[in-house]
N, C-alpha and C positions, 0 to 999 in steps of 0.2 A: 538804588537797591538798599542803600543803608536806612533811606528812608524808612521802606517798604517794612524792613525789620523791625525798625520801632514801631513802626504802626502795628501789627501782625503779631508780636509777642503779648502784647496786653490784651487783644479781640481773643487769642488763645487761651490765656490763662486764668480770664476770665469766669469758665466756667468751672474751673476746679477753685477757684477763692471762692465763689459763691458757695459751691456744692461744700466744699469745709466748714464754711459757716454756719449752713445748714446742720450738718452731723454733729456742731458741737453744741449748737442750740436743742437737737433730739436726738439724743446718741440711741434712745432704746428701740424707735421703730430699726432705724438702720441697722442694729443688733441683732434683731429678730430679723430680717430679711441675710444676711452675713452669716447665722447661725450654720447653711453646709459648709459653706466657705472654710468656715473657723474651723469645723468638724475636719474636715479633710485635711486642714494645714497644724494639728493639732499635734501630733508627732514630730515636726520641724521645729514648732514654737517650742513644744518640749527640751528640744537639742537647744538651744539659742537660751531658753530660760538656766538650763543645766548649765551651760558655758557661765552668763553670766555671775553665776551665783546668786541668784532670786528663790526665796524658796518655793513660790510657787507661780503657776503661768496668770497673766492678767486674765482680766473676764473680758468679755464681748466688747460692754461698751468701754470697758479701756483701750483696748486693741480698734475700736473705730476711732474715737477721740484721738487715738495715736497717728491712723491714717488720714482723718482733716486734720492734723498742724501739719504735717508735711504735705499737705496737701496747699495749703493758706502759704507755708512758708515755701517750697518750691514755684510754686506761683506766684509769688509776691521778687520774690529775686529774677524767674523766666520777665514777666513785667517792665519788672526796673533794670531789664540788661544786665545784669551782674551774673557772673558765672553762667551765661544761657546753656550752656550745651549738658553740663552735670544738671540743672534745674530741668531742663527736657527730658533728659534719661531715667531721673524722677519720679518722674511726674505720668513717665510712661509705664516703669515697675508699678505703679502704685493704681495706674487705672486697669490692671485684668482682673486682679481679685476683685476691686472693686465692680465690673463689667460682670463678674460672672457671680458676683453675690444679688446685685442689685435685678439685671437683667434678665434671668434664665427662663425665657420666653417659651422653652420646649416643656416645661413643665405645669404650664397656666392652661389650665380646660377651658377658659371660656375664650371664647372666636378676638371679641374686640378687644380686650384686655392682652391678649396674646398676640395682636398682631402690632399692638401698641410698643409691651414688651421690646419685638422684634426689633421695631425703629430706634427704639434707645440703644438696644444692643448693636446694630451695626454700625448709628450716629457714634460710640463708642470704638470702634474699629475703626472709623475715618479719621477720630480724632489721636489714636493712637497711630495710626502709618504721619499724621501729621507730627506729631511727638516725635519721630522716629528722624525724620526729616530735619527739623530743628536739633536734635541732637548732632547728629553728623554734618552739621552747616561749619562748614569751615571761616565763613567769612572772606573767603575771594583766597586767603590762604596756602600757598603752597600743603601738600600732603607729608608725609612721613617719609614717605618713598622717593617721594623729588627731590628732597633734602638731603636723605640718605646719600643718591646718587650724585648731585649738585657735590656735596663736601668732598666725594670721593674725586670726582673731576678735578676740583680745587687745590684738592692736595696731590695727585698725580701734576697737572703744572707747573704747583711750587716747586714738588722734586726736579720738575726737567727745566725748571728756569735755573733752580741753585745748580744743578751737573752743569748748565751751560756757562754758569757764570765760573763754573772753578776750571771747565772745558778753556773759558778764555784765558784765565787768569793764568793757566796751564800754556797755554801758549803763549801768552807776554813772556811769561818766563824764559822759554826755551828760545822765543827769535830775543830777547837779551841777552844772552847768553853766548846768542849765536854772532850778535852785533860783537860783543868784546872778545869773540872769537876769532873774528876777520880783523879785526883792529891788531891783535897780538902777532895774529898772521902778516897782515902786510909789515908791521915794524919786524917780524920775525924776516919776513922775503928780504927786506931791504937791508937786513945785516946778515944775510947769506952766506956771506963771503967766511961771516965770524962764525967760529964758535958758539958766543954768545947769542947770537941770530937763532942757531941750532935749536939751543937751548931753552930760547922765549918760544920758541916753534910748538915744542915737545907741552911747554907748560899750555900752552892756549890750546892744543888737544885736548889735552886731560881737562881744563877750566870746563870748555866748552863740552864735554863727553859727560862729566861732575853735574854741572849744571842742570844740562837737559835730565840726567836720571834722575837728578831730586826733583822739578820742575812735576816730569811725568808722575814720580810718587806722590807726590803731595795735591795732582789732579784728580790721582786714581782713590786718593786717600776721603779725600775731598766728595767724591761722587758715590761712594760707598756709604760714608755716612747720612749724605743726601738720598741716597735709596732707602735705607735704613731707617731713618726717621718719618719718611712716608708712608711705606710699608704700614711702621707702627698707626699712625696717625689713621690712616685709610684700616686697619683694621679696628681700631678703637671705633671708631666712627660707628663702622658696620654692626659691629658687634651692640653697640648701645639702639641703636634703630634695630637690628631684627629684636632683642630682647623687648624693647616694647612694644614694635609689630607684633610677638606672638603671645604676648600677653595680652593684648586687645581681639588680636582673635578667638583667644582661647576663650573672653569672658562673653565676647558676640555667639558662641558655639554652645557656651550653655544657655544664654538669655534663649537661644532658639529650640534649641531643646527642651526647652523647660516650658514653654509656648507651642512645642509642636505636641506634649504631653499632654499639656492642658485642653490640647484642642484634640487630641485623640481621646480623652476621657470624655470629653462633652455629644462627639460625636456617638460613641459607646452608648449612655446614656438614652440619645434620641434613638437610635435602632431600636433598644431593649424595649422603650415606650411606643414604636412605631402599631407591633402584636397589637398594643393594647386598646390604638386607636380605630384598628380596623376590627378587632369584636366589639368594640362599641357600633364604626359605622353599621357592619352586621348585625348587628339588633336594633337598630333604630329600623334599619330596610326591613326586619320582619313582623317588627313593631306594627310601621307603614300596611306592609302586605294584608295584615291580621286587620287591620282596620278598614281594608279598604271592601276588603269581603263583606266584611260586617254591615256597610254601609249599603255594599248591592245586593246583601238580603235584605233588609229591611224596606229595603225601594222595592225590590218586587213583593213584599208581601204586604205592602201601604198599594201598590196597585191591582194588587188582586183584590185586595179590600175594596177597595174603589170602581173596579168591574161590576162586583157582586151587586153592590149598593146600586149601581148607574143600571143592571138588568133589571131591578127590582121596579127601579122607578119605570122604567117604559112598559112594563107589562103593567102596573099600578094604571100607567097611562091610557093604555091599551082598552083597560076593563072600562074606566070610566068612557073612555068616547062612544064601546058598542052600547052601555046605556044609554046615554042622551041619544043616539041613531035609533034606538027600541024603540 
C-alpha cells in the first residue's frame, strides 16, 4: 500500500505542475478565459486586499500567476510526500475556480467544442473527488475518535489499577495491625491472671482499632485522589479531541457549502440559457419548414414546365408523321 502511494502521488500531481507551468509561461490567454471567475470573486478579493493592507487588488494575470505557484508548489510537495494531506487539500481549493473559469461548457454554442468543454470539465471533478480522497488518507492511522476514546480507556485503568493498589496497600496495613494485635493478645491472655496482662489487653485493642482507622483513611485518602486525577486526565483528553473534532467539522461544512453554492449558481445559469436554446432550436425547425416548401414549389413548377414542353413535342410529332402518311 505504501508503495502504491508513492507511485499515485506523482501520476496525480502531475497534471497541476504541468498546468502551472503552463499559466506562468501565458498568464494572459488564462486571464481572459478566468476573467467571470475573477468578476464574481471580486468582492472577496476586495475584503482579503482590505485586510492585508494592499492598496489596491492585483489584476487577472497576477491572481493567475498566483494560482500556478501554488499550484507547481502543492504539487511539487503532494509528489515528494511531504506534508500530502495539506498539499491535497490545496490543490483541491485551487482546482474549482480553476474548473469553472477554464471549463464552462454550458456557455460554448458550438456542438464540438462544447461537448469537448464538457470532458474537461468533468475529467476535472474526478480529479477533484480523487484530491478529496488523498486529503483524508490517513495512512493506515488510527482516527481522532479512536484516540480519543483509546486515552480515555487508558486513563480509566490507570485510575482502577492505582485504587487497587492503595485497596492493597490498605489492607497489608490493617491484617498488620491485626497480626501485632493477636500477638499483644495472646501475651495479654497469658498474663491474665495480672494486672498487667489487663493492661497489655486494653492497649492492643486500641493499637489494633488505631491502626485499622488510619489504614482505612489513608486507602480511602488514597482512591480519592486516584479518581480525581483521572477524572481530570479523561476530561482534558476529551475536551482537546472534541475541540478539534469540531473545528474540522466546522471548516468541512463551509468547504461544502461554499461548493454546494457554487454549484447552485452554475446550475441557475444553465436553466436561464436553457429558453434560449430552444428559441434557437424553434427557428432553425421553421427555418427548415420555410425551406422545404420552397423547394416543393419549385419541383412542381420545374414539372409543369416539363409537361408543357414534353406535350408540345408529341403533337410537333404527331403533325410531322400525318405528312409523310399524305
Amino acid at each position: 500500500m505504501a508503495l502504491l502511494r508513492r507511485i499515485a502521488r506523482p501520476m496525480l500531481s502531475a497534471i497541476f505542475i504541468s498546468g502551472g507551468i503552463n499559466a506562468l509561461r501565458s498568464p494572459q490567454g488564462h486571464a481572459q478565459a478566468a476573467g467571470p471567475v475573477l468578476d464574481a470573486a471580486a468582492p472577496a478579493v476586495g475584503k482579503v486586499v482590505a485586510l492585508a493592507g494592499i492598496d489596491q487588488p492585483p489584476d487577472a494575470e497576477t491572481m493567475v500567476k498566483i494560482d500556478a505557484a501554488v499550484k507547481i508548489t502543492a504539487g511539487s510537495l503532494l509528489a515528494l510526500n511531504k506534508v500530502p494531506r495539506l498539499a491535497s487539500a490545496v490543490l483541491a481549493a485551487s482546482l474549482v475556480p480553476t474548473t469553472l473559469a477554464g471549463h464552462r461548457f454550458w456557455e460554448i454554442e458550438d456542438k464540438a467544442e462544447g461537448q469537448a468543454q464538457q470532458a474537461h470539465f468533468f475529467k476535472n471533478v474526478s480529479l477533484l473527488g480523487g484530491l478529496l480522497i488523498a486529503s483524508a488518507d490517513t495512512h493506515g492511522k488510527p482516527s481522532l475518535g479512536w484516540r480519543r476514546k483509546r486515552a480515555g480507556r487508558l486513563a480509566a485503568t490507570a485510575s482502577a489499577k492505582k485504587a487497587g493498589t492503595a485497596s492493597g496497600a490498605a489492607r497489608k496495613g490493617r491484617g498488620a495491625a491485626s497480626g501485632v494485635a493477636v500477638g499483644l493478645a495472646g501475651a495479654a491472655a497469658g498474663r491474665s491472671s495480672s494486672e498487667a496482662g489487663k493492661k497489655l489487653s486494653r492497649r492492643a485493642a486500641k493499637a489494633s482499632k488505631a491502626a485499622s482507622k488510619k489504614a482505612d483513611k489513608q486507602g480511602a485518602d488514597l482512591r480519592k485522589v486516584v479518581e480525581q486525577r483521572g477524572a481530570e486526565w479523561r476530561k482534558a483528553l476529551e475536551q482537546q479531541a472534541g475541540n478539534r473534532g469540531a473545528e474540522w467539522r466546522k471548516e468541512a461544512e463551509q468547504r461544502r457549502a461554499a461548493w454546494e453554492k457554487q454549484a447552485r449558481k452554475v446550475a441557475k445559469k444553465a436553466r436561464k440559457k436553457a429558453p434560449e436554446y430552444s428559441d434557437q432550436l424553434s427557428a432553425l425547425a421553421r427555418e427548415a419548414a420555410n425551406q422545404a416548401s420552397k423547394l416543393r414549389g419549385d419541383l412542381a413548377a420545374r414539372g409543369s414546365d416539363l409537361g408543357t414542353v414534353a406535350g408540345g413535342a408529341a403533337k410537333d410529332v404527331r403533325k410531322r408523321a400525318k405528312a409523310l402518311a399524305g
